[in-house]
C-alpha positions in Angstrom: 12.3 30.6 14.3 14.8 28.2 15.6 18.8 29.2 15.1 20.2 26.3 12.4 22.5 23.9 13.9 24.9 21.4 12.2 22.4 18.4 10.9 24.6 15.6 13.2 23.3 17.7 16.1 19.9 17.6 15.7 20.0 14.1 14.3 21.7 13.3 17.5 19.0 15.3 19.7 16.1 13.5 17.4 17.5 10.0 17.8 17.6 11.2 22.6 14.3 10.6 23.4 10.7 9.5 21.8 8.3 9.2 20.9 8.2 8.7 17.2 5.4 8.2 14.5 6.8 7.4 10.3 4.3 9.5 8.4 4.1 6.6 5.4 4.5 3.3 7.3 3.9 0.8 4.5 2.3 -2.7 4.9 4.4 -3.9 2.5 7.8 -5.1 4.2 9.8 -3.8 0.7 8.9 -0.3 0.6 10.7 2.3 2.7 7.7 3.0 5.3 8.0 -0.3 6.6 11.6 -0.7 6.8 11.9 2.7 8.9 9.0 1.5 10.9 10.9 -2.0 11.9 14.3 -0.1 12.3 13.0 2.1 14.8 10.8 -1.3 16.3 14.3 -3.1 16.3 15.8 -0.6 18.1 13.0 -0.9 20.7 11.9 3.2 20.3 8.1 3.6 21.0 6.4 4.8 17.8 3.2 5.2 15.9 2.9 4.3 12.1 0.8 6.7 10.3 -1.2 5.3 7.4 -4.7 6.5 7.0 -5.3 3.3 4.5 -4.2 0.9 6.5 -6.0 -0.7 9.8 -2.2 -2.3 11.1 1.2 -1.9 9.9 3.9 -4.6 11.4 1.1 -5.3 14.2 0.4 -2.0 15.6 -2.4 0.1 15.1 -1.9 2.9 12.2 -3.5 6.2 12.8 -5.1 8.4 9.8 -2.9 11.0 10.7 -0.5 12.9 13.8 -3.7 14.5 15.6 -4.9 10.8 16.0 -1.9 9.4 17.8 -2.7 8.7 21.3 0.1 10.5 22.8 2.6 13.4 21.1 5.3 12.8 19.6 8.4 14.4 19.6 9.7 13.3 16.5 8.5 12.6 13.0 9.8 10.3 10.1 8.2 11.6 7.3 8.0 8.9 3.9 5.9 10.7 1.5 5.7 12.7 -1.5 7.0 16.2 -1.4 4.0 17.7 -1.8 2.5 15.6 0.7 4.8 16.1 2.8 4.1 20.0 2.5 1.0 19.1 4.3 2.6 16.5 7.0 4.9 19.3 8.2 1.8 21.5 9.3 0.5 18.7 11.0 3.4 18.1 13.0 3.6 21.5 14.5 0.0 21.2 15.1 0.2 18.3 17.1 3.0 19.5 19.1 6.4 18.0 17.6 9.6 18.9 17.8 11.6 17.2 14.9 10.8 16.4 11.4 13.4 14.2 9.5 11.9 14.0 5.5 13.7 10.9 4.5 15.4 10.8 1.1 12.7 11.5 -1.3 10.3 13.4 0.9 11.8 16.4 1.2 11.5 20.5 -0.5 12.4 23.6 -0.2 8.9 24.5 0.5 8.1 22.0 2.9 11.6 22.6 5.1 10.9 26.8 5.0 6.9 25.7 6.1 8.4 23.2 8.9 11.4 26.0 10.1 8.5 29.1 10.3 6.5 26.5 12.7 9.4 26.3 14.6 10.2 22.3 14.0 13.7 21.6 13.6 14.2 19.5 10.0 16.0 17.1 8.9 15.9 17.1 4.9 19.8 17.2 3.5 19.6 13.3 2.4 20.7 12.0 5.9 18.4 8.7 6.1 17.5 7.7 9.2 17.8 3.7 8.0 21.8 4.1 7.4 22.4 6.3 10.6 20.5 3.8 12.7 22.6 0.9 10.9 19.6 -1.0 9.5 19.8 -4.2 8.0 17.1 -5.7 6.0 15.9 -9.2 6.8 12.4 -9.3 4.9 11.6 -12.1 6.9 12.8 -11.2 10.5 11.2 -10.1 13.4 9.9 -6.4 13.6 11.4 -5.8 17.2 14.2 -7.8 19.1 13.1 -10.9 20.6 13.6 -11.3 24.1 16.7 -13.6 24.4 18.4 -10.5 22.0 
């Protein structure tokens, strides 16, 4: 098990180095799967949105799940239900992450104490990664910066 450290550190440590994959990337642009998806798209981060309904999600291919991604990721926005999220965390250490961040919502005490005995370091104290990374909604603008930004 990993020593605790103060959230802002391993928020800081999460937010290095990639790759990425938002367990709950949404197709629809108003729920919160999407929006983390395009903030970490605007912020030009390689990641993977994980959606086992969906075929695309902001033009990129979704994957069922994190043992489908075609490279590992190091960290994991997770947008789901607590219980599924229970599940997610498992995956994550299966598939060889570091971080978990359980965005507002997401999180429980049982999925942080299953994450922590796989040795993942968790984020899940209501820190969202949408107002630490300064996201701005614009429904209708562009999932990643354009090239003249």
């Amino acid at each position: 098990m990993l020593p605790d450290r103060p959230v802002t550190e391993i928020v800081s440590d999460f937010l290095a180095e990639g790759p990425y994959a938002v367990v709950g990337a949404s197709r629809s642009r108003d729920k919160f799967g999407n929006r983390v998806l395009r903030a970490y798209l605007r912020r030009g981060l390689e990641v993977y949105p994980v959606n086992s309904r969906a075929g695309t999600v902001e033009g990129r291919p979704a994957y069922p799940d994190l043992l489908s991604l075609p490279k590992r990721v190091r960290g994991v926005s997770i947008i789901t239900p607590p219980p599924v999220t229970e599940r997610i965390v498992v995956e994550a250490a299966e598939a060889g992450a570091r971080f978990v961040w359980m965005q507002p919502g997401a999180e429980s005490a049982e999925a942080v104490r299953i994450a922590r005995d796989r040795g993942l370091e968790v984020i899940a104290d209501g820190t969202c990664f949408l107002v630490v990374t300064g996201y701005r909604d614009d429904a209708n603008g562009p999932a990643a910066p354009s090239a003249s930004s």
